[in-house]
C-alpha positions, 0 to 999 in steps of 0.5 A: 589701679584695677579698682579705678579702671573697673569704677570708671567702667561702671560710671561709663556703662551707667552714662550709656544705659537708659531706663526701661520705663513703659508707659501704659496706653491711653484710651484712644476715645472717651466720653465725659462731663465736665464741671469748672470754674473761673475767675469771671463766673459765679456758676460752675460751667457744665460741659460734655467732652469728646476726647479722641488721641489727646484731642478733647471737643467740649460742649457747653450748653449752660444757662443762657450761654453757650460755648464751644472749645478744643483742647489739644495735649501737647506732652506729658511731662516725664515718661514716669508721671505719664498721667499729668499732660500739658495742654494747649485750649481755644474756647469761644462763647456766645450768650445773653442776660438781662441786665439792669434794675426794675422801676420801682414807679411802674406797674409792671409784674415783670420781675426785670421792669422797663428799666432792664435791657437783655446784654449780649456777650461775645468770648474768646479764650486762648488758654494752656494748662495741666491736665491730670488722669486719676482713678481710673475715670477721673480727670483734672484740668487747670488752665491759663491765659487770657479771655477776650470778652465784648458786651453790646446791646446796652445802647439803647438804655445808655449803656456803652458797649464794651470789650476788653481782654482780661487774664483767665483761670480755670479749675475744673474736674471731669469723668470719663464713661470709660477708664482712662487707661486699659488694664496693665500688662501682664508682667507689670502686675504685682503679685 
């Protein structure tokens, strides 16, 4: 009898205790670049990001095409994985191409020809993902949802205007100037 009595003792005091997981704490500000890519460019997009207290600004000044965005984290995903977030982002863009063929009968020396109009493309991204901080300065951002995309300028050579809303997907990796976490405390240290 006193052994069950003691066991149900031990089961009731282990429902009541909780871990003591401490968490180390993220660098509340950090510059980095950033690469990634998608399902809808053939190119890796180039950015620079500006995170403060899990808020990331990030530029995009690629070729011809510019974009901005804003990513918040949301949560980490356990106390223990403290480095893996799930985030919530919003990008928009604006750029502009030159689309189309040459002629083959003109004459011209422009390596686009008289046949060629410049398109303009406006987009809209609404996306969520998982965010992962890794060695000290690294970082991984994979991201889905879904990409509003217009194409205007064709009019004038017979070419309809467009837009349509498409799925989206993204992988990209980054690094950070400063480390992502401070060092450890004293007491977490192994020896």
């Amino acid at each position: 009898m006193y052994k069950i009595i003691i066991l149900i003792g031990f089961f009731l005091l282990s429902l009541c205790s909780l871990a003591q997981i401490s968490t180390p704490e993220k660098r509340k500000f950090n510059v980095g670049i950033y690469a990634g890519l998608s399902i809808w460019k053939e190119r890796p997009m180039a950015a620079v990001d500006f995170s403060y207290k899990g808020s990331t600004l990030r530029i995009m000044p690629n070729y011809k095409y510019y974009s901005l965005g804003f990513t918040q984290e949301l949560a980490k995903l356990s106390p223990t994985f403290y480095n893996l977030v799930w985030t919530a982002s919003v990008y928009g863009g604006l750029g502009n191409e030159l689309d189309g063929f040459p002629d083959p009968k003109s004459n011209t020396t422009s390596a686009a020809g008289k046949n060629s109009y410049t398109k303009n493309t406006t987009t809209g991204i609404l996306s969520t993902g998982l965010k992962t901080y890794f060695a000290k300065r690294m970082y991984t951002h994979i991201m889905g949802g879904v990409m509003y995309n217009k194409n205007t300028g064709g009019a004038s050579h017979g070419v309809k205007d467009s837009s349509e809303i498409i799925p989206y997907f993204e992988f990209g990796i980054g690094m950070n100037f400063f480390k992502n976490y401070p060092k450890l405390k004293p007491e977490e240290t192994e020896e």
